[in-house]
C-alpha positions in Angstrom: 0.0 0.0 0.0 1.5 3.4 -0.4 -0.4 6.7 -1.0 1.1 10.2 -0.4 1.0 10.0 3.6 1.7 6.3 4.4 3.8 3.6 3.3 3.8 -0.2 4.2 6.5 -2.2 2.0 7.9 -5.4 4.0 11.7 -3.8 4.1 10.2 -0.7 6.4 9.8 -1.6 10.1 8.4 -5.4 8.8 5.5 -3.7 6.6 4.4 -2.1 9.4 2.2 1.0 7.7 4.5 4.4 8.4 4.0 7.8 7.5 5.9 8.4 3.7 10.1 8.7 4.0 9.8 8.1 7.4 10.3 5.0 9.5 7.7 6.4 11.9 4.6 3.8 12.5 1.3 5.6 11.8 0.2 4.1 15.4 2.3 6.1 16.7 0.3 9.1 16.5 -2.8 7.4 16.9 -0.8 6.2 20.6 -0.4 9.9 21.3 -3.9 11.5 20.2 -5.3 8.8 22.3 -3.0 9.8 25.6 -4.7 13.1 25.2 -1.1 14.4 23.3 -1.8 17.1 20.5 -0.7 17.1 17.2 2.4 19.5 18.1 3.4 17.3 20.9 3.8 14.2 18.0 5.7 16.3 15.4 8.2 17.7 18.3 8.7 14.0 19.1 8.9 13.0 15.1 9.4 16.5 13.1 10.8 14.0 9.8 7.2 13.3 9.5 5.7 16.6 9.0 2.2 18.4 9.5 0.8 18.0 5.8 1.2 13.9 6.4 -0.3 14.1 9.9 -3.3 16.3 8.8 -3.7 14.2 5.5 -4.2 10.8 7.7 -6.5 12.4 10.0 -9.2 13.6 6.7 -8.3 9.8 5.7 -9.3 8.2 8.8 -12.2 11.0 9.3 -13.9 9.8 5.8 -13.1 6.3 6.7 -15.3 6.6 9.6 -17.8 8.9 8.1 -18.4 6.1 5.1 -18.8 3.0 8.3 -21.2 5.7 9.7 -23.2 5.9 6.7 
């Protein structure tokens, strides 16, 4: 799978799905959103990954849920 945001290719962290020329697992930030961290406190942490990628998952995963909704 790869797309503009994420990446998952089996010689990356074992296919593990990472946010694009990174090596940073997309659960990651889904680990700190859900310890009540913000958005700021993930890229200080991981600033290779940028705020374009973040915010691009997040409208991903919004529509995702909005079409399960539905």
């Amino acid at each position: 799978m790869e797309s503009t945001f994420i990446q998952c290719q089996p010689d990356v962290m074992g296919g593990t799905p990472v946010f694009a020329d990174s090596r940073v697992p997309v659960r990651t930030l889904v680990e700190y959103l859900e310890a009540g961290e913000t958005i700021d406190d993930f890229l200080e942490g991981f600033p290779t990954v940028g705020r374009d990628k973040v915010l691009a998952f997040l409208e991903a995963a919004g529509r995702h849920a909005s079409q399960l909704a539905g």
